[in-house]
C-alpha positions as CSV (number, residue, x, y, z in Angstrom):
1,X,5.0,-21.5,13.0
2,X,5.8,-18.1,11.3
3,X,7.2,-19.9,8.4
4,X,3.8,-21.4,7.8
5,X,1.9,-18.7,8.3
6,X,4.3,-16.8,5.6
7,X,3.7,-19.4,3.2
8,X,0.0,-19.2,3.7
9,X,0.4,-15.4,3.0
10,X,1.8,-15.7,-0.1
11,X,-0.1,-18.8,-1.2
12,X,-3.5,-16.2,-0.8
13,X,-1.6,-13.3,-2.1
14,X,-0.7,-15.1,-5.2
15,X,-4.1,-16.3,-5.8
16,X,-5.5,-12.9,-5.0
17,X,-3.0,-11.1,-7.9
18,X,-4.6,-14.4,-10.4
19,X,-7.7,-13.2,-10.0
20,X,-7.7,-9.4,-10.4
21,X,-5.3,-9.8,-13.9
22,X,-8.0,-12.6,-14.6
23,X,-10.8,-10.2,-14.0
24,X,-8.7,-6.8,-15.3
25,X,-7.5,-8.6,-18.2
26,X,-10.9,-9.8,-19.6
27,X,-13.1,-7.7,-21.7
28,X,-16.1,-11.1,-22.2
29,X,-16.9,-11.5,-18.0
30,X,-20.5,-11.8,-17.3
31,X,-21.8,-10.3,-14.7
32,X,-22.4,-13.8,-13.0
33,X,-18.3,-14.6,-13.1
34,X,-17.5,-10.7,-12.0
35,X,-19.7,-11.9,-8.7
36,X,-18.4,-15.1,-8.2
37,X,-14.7,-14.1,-8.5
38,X,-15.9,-10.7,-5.9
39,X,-17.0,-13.5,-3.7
40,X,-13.5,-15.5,-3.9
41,X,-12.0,-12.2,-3.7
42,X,-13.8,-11.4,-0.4
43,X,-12.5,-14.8,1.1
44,X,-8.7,-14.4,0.4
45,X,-9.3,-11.3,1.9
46,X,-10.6,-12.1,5.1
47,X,-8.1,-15.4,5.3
48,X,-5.4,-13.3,4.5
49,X,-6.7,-10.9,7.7
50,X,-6.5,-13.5,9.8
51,X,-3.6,-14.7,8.9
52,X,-1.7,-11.7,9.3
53,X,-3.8,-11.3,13.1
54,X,-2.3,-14.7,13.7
55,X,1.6,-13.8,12.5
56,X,1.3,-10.8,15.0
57,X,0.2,-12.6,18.0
């Protein structure tokens, strides 16, 4: 089960890193895609919470 739950980790962790080079890497965002990609942002976040609840227990 850890394995999985590794895996998972790095799955979000990966997509979280896409994102903020996406995001620090762009001079053209509109304020509408700096939102939207906050909102993903905010999701990997809590999965990745969880996640890391669920490895400890």
């Amino acid at each position: 089960m850890d394995k999985k739950l590794d895996t998972a980790i790095e799955y979000y962790s990966i997509k979280q890193k896409e994102i903020l080079e996406l995001v620090n890497g762009s001079s053209t965002l509109s304020v509408e895609d700096i939102i939207r990609y906050g909102e993903e942002m905010s999701v990997i976040e809590n999965k990745m919470i969880a996640l890391e609840v669920a490895k400890e227990n």
